[in-house]
mmCIF file of the N, C-alpha and C atoms, coordinates in Angstrom:
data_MODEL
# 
_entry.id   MODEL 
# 
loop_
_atom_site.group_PDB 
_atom_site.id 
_atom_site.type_symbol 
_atom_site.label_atom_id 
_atom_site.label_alt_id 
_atom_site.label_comp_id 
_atom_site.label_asym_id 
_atom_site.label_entity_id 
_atom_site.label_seq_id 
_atom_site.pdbx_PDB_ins_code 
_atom_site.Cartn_x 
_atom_site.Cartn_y 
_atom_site.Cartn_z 
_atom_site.occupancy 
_atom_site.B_iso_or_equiv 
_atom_site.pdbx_formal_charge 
_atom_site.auth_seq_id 
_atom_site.auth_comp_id 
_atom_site.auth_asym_id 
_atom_site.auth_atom_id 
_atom_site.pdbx_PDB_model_num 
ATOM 1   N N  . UNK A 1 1  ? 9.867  -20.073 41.170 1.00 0.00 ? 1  UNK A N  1 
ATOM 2   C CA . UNK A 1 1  ? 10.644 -21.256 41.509 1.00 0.00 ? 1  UNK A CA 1 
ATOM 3   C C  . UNK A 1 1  ? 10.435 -22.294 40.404 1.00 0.00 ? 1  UNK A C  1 
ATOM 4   N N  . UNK A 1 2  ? 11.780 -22.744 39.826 1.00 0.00 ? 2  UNK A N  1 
ATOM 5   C CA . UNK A 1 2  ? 11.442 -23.893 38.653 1.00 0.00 ? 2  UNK A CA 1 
ATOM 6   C C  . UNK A 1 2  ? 10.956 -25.024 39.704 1.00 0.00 ? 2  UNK A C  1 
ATOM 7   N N  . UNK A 1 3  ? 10.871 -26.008 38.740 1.00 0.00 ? 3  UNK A N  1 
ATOM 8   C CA . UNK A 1 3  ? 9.801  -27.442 39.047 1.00 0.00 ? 3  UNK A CA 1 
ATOM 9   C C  . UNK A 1 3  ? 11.133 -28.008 39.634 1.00 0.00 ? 3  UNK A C  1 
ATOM 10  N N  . UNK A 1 4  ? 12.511 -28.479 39.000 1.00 0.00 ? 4  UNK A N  1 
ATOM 11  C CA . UNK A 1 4  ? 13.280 -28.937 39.816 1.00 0.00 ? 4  UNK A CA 1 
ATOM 12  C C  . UNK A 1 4  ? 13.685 -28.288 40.955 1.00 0.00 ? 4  UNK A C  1 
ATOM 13  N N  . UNK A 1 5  ? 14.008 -27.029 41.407 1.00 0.00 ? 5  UNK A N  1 
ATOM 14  C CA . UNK A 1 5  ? 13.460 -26.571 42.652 1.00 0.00 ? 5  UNK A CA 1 
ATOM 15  C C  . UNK A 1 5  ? 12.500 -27.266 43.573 1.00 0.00 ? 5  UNK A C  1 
ATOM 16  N N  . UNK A 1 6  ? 11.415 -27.044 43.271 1.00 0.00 ? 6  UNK A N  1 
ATOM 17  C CA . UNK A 1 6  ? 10.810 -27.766 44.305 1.00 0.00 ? 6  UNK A CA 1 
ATOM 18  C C  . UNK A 1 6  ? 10.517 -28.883 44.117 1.00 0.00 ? 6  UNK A C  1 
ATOM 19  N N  . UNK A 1 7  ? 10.826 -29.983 43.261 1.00 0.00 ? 7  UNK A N  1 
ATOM 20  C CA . UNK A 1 7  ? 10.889 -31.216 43.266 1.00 0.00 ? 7  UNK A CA 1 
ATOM 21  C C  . UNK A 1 7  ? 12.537 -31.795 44.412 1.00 0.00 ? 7  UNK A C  1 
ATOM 22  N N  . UNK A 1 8  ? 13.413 -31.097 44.515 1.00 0.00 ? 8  UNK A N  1 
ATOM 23  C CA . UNK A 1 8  ? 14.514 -30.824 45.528 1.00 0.00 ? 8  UNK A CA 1 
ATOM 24  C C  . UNK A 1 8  ? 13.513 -30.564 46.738 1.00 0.00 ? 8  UNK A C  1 
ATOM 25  N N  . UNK A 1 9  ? 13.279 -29.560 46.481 1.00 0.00 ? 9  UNK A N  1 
ATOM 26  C CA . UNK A 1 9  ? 12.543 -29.270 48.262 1.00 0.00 ? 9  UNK A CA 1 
ATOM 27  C C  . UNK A 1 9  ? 11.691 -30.325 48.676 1.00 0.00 ? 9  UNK A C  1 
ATOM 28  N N  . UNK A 1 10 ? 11.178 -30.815 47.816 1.00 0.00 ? 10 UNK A N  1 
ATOM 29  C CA . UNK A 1 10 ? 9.639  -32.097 48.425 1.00 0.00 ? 10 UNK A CA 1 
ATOM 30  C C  . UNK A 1 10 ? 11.008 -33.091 48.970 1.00 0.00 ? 10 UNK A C  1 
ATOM 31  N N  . UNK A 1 11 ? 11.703 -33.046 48.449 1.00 0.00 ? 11 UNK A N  1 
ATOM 32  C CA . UNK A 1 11 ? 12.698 -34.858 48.641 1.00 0.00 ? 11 UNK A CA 1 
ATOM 33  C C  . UNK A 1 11 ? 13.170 -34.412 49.669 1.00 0.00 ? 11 UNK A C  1 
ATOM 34  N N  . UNK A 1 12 ? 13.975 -33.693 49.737 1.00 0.00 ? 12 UNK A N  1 
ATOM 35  C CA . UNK A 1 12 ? 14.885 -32.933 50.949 1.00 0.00 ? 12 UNK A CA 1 
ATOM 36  C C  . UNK A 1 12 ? 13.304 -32.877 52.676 1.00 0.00 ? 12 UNK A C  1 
ATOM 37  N N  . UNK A 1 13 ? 12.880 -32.629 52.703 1.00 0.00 ? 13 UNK A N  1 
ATOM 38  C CA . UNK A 1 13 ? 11.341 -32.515 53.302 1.00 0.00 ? 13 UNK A CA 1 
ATOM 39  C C  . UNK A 1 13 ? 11.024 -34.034 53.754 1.00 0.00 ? 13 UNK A C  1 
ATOM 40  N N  . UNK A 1 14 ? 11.366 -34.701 52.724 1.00 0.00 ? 14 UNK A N  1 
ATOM 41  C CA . UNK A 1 14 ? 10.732 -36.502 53.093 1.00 0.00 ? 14 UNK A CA 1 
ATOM 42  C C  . UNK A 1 14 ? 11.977 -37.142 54.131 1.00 0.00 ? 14 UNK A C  1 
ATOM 43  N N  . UNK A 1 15 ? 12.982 -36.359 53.310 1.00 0.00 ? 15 UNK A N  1 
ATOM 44  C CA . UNK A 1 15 ? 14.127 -36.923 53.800 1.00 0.00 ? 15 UNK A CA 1 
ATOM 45  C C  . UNK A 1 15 ? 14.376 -36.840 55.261 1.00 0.00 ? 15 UNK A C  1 
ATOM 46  N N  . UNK A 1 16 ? 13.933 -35.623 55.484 1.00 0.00 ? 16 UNK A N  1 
ATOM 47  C CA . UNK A 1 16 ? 13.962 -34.821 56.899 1.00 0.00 ? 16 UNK A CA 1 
ATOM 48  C C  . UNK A 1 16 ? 13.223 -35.463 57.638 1.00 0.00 ? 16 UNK A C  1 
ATOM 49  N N  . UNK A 1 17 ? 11.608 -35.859 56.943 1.00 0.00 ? 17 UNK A N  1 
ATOM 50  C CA . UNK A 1 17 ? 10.782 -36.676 58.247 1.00 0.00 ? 17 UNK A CA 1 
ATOM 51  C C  . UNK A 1 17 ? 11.039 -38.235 58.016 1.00 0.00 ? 17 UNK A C  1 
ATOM 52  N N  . UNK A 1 18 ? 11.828 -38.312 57.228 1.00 0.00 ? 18 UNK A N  1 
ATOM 53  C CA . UNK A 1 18 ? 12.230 -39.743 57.533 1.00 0.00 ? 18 UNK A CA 1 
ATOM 54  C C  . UNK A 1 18 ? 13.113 -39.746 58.582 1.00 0.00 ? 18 UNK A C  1 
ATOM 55  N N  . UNK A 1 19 ? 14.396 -38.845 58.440 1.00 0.00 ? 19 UNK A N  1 
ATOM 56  C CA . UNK A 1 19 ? 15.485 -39.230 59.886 1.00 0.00 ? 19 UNK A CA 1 
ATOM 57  C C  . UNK A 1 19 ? 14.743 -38.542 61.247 1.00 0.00 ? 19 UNK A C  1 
ATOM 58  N N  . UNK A 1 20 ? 13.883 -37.810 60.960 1.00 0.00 ? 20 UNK A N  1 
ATOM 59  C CA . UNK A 1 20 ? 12.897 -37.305 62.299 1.00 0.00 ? 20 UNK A CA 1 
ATOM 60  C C  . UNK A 1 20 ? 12.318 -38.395 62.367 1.00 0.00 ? 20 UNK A C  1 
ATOM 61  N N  . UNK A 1 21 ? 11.747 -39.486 62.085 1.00 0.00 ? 21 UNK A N  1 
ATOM 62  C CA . UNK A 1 21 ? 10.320 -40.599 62.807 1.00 0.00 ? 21 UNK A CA 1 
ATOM 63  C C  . UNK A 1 21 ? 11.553 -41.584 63.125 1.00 0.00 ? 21 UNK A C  1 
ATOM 64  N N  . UNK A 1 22 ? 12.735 -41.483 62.456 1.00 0.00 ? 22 UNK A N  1 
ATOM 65  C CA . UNK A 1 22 ? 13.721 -42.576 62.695 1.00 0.00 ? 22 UNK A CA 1 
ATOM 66  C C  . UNK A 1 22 ? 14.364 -42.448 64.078 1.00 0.00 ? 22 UNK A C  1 
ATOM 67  N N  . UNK A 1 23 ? 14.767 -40.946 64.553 1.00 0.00 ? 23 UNK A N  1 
ATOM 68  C CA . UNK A 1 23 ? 15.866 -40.460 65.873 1.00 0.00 ? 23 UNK A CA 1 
ATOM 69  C C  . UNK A 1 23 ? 14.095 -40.900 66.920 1.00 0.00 ? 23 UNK A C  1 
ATOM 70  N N  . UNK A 1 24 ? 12.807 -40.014 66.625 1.00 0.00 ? 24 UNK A N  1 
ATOM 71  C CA . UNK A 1 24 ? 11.999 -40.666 67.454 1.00 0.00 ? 24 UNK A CA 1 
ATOM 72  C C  . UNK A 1 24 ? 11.724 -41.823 68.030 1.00 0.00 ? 24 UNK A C  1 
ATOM 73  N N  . UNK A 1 25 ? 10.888 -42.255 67.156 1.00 0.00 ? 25 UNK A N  1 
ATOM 74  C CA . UNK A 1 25 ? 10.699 -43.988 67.204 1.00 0.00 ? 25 UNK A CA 1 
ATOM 75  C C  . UNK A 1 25 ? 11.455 -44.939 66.337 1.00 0.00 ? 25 UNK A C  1 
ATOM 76  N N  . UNK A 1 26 ? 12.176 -45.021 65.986 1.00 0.00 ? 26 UNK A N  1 
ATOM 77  C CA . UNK A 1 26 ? 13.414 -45.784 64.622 1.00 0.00 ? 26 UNK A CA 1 
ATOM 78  C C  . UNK A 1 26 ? 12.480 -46.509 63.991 1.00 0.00 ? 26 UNK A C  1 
ATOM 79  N N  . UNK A 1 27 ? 11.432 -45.646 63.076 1.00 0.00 ? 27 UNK A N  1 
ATOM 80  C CA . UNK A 1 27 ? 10.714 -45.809 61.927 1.00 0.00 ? 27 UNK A CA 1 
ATOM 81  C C  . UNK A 1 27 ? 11.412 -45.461 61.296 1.00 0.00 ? 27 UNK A C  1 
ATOM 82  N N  . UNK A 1 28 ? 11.335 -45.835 59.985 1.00 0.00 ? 28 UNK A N  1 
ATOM 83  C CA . UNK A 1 28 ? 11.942 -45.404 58.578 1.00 0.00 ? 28 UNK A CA 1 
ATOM 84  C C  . UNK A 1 28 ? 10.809 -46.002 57.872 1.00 0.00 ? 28 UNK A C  1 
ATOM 85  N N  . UNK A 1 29 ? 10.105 -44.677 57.199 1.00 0.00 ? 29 UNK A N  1 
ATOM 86  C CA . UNK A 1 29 ? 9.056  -44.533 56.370 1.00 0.00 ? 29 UNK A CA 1 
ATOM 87  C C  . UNK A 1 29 ? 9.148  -44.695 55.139 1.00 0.00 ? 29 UNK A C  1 
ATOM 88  N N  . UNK A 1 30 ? 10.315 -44.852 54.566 1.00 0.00 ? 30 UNK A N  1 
ATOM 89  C CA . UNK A 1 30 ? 10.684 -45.056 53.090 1.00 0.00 ? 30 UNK A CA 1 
ATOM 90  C C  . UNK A 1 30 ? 10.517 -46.550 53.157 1.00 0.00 ? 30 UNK A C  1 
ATOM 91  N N  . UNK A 1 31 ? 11.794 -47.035 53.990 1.00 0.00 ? 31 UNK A N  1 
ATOM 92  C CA . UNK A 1 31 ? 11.483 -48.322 54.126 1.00 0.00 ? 31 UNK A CA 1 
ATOM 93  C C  . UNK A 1 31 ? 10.349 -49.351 54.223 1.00 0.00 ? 31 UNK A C  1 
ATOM 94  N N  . UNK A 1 32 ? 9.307  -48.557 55.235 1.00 0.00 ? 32 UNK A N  1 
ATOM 95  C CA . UNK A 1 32 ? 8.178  -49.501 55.231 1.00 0.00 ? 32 UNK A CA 1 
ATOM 96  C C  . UNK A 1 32 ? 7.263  -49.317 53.620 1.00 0.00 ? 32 UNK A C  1 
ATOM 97  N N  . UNK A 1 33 ? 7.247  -48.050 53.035 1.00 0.00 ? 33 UNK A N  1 
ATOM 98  C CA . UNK A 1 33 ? 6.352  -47.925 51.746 1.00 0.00 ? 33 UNK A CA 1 
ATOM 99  C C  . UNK A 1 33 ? 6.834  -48.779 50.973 1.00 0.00 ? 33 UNK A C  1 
ATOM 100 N N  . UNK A 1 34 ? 8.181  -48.922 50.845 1.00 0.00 ? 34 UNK A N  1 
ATOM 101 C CA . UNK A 1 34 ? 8.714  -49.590 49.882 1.00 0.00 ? 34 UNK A CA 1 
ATOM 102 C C  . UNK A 1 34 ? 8.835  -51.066 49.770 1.00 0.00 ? 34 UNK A C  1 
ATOM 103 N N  . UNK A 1 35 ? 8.733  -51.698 51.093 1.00 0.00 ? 35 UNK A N  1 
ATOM 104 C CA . UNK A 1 35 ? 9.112  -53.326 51.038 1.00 0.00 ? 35 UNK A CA 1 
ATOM 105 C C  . UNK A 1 35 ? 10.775 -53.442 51.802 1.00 0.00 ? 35 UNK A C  1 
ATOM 106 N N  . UNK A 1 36 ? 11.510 -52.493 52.420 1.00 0.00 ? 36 UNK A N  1 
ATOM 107 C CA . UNK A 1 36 ? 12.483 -52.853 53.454 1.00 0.00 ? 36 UNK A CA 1 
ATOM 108 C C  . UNK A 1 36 ? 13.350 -51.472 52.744 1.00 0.00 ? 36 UNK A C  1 
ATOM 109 N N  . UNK A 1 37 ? 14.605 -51.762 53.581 1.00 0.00 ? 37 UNK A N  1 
ATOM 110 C CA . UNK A 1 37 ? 15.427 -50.319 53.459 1.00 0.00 ? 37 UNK A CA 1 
ATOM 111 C C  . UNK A 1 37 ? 16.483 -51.190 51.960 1.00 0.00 ? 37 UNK A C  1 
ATOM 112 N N  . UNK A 1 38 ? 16.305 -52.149 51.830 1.00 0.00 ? 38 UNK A N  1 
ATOM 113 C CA . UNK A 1 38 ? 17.280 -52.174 50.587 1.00 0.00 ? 38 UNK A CA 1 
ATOM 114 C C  . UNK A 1 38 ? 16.737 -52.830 49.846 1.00 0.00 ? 38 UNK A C  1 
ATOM 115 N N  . UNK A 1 39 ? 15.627 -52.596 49.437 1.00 0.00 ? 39 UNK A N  1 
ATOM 116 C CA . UNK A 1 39 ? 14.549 -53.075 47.871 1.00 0.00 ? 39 UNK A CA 1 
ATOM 117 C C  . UNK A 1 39 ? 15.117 -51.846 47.099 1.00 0.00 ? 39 UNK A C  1 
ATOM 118 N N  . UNK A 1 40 ? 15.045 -52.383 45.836 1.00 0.00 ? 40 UNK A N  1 
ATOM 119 C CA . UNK A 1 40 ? 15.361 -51.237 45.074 1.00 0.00 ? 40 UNK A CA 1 
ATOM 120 C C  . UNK A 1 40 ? 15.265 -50.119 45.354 1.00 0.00 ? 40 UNK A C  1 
ATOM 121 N N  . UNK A 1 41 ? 13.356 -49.923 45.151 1.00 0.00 ? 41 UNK A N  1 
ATOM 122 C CA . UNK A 1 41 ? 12.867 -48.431 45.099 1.00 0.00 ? 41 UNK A CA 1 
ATOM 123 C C  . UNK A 1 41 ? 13.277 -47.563 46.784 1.00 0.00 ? 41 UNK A C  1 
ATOM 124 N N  . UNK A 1 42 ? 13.728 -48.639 47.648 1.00 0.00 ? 42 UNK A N  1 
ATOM 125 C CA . UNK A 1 42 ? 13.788 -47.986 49.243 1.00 0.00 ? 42 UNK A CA 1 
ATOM 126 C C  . UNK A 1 42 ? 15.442 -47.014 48.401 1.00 0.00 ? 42 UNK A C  1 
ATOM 127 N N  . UNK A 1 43 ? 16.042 -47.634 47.538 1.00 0.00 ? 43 UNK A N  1 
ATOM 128 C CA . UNK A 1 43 ? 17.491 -47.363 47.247 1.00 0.00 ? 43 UNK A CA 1 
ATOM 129 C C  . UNK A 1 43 ? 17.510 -46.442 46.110 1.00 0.00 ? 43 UNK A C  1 
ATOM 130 N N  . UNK A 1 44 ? 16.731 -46.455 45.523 1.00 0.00 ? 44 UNK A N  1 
ATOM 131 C CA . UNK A 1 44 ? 16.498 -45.222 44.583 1.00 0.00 ? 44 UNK A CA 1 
ATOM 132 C C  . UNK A 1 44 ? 15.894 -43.783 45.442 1.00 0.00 ? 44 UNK A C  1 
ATOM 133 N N  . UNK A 1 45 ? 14.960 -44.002 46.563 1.00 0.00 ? 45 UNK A N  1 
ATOM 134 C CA . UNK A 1 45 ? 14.207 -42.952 46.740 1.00 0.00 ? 45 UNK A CA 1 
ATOM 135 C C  . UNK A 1 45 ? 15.482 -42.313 47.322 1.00 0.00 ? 45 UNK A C  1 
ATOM 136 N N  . UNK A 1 46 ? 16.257 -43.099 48.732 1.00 0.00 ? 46 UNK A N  1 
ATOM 137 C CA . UNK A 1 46 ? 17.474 -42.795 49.425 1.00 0.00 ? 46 UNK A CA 1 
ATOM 138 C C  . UNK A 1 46 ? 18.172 -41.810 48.495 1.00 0.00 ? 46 UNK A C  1 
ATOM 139 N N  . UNK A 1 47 ? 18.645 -42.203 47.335 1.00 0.00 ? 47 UNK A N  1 
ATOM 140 C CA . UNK A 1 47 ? 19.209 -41.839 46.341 1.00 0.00 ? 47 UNK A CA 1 
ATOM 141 C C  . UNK A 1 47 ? 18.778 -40.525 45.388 1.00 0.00 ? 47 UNK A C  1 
ATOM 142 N N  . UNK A 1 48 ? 17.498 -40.361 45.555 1.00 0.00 ? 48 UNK A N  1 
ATOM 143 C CA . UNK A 1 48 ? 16.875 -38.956 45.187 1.00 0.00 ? 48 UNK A CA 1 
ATOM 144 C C  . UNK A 1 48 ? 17.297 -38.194 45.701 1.00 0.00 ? 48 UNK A C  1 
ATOM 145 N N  . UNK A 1 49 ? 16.953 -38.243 47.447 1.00 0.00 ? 49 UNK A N  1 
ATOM 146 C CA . UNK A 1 49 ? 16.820 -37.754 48.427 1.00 0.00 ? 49 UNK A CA 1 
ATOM 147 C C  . UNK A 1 49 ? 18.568 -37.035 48.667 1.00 0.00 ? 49 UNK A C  1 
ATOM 148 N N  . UNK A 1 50 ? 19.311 -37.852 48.687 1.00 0.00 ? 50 UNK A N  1 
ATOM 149 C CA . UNK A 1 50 ? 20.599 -37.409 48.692 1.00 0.00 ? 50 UNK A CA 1 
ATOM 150 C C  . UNK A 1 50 ? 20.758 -36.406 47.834 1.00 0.00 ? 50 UNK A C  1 
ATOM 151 N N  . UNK A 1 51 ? 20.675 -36.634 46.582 1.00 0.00 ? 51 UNK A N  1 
ATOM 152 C CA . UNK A 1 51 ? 20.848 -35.678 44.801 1.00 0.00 ? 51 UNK A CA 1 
ATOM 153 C C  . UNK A 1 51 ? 20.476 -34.540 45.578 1.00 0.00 ? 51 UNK A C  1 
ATOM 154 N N  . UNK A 1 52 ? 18.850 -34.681 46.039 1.00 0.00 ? 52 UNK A N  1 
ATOM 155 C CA . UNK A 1 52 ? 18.396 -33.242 46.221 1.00 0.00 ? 52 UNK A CA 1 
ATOM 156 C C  . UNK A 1 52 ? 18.698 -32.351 47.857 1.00 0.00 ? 52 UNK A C  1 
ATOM 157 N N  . UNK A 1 53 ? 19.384 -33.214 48.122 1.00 0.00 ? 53 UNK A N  1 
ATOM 158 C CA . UNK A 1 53 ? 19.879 -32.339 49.388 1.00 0.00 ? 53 UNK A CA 1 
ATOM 159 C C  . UNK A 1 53 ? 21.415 -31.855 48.794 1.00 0.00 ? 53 UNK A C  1 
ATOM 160 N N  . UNK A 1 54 ? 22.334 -32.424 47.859 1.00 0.00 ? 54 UNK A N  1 
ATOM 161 C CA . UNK A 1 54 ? 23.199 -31.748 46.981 1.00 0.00 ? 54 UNK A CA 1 
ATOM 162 C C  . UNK A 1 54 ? 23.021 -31.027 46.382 1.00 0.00 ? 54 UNK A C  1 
ATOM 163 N N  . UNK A 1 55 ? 21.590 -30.965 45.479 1.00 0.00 ? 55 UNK A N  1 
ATOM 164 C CA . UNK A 1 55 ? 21.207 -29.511 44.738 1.00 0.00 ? 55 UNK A CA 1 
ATOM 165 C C  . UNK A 1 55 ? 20.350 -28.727 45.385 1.00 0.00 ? 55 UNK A C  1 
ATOM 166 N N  . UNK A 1 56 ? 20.024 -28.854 46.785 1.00 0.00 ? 56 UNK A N  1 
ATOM 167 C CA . UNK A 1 56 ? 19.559 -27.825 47.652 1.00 0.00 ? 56 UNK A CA 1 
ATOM 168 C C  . UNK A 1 56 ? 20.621 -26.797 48.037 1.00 0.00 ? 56 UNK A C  1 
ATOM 169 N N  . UNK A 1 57 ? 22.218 -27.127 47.811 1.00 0.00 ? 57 UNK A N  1 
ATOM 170 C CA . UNK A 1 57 ? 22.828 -26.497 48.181 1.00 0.00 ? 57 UNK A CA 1 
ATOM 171 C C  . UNK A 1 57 ? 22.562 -25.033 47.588 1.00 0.00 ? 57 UNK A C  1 
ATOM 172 N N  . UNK A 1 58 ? 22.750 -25.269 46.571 1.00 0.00 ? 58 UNK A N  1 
ATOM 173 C CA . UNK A 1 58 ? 22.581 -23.892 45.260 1.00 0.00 ? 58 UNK A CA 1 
ATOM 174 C C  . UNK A 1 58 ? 21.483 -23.621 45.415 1.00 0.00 ? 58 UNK A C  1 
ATOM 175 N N  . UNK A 1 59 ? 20.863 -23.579 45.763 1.00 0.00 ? 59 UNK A N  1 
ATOM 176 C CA . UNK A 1 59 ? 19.536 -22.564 46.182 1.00 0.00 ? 59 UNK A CA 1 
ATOM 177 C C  . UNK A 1 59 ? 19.714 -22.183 47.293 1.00 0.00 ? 59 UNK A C  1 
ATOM 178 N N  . UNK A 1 60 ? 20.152 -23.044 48.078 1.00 0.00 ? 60 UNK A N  1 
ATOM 179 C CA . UNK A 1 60 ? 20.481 -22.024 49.375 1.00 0.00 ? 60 UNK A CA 1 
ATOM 180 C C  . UNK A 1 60 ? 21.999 -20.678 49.184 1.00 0.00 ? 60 UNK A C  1 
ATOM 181 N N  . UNK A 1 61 ? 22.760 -21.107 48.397 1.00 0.00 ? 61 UNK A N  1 
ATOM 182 C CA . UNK A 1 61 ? 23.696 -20.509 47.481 1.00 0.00 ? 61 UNK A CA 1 
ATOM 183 C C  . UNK A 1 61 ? 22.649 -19.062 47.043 1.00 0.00 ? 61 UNK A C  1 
ATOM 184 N N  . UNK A 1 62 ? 21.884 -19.391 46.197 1.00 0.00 ? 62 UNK A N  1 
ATOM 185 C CA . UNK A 1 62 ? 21.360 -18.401 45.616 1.00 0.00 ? 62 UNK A CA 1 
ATOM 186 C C  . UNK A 1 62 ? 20.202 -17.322 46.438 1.00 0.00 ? 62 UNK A C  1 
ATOM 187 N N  . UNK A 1 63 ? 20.045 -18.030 47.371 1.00 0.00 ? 63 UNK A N  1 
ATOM 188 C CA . UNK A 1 63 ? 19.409 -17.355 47.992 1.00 0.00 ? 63 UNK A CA 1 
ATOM 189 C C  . UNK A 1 63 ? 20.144 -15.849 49.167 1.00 0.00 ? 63 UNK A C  1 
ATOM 190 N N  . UNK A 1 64 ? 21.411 -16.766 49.377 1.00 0.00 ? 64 UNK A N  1 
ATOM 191 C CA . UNK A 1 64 ? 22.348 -15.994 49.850 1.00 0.00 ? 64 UNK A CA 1 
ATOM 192 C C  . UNK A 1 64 ? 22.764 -15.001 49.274 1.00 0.00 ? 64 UNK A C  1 
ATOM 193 N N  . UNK A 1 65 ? 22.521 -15.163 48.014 1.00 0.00 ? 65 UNK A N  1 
ATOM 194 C CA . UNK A 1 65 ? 23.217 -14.239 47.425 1.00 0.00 ? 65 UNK A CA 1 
ATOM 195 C C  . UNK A 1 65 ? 22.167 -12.748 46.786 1.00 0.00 ? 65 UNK A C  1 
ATOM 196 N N  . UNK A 1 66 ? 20.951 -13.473 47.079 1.00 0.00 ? 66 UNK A N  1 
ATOM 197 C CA . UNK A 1 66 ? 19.789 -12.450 46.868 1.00 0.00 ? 66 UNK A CA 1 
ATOM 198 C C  . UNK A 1 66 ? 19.461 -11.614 47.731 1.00 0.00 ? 66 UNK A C  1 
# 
């Protein structure tokens, strides 16, 4: 597995227990590390997180196809 591979999987993973602690208790864990949900870095990580659930596709693509 290359490094962007699983640098996708770690984000995609955060992303997941972020909207999981959010549907639970409406925590949002990005938000609190960061200083609120629209400080920059809360808007960059959001923004990782998205990318790599777009390039999770193709691995799940490729995996299908293996």
């Amino acid at each position: 597995m290359k490094s962007i591979d699983l640098l996708a999987l770690v984000l995609v993973v955060i992303g997941a227990v972020n909207w999981g602690l959010w549907s639970v208790a409406q925590f949002d864990l990005v938000a609190t590390l960061f200083g609120g949900n629209t400080t920059e870095m809360s808007r960059v990580v959001y923004g990782l997180v998205g990318l790599a659930g777009i390039y999770s596709v193709k691995l799940i693509a490729q995996t299908a196809r293996s």
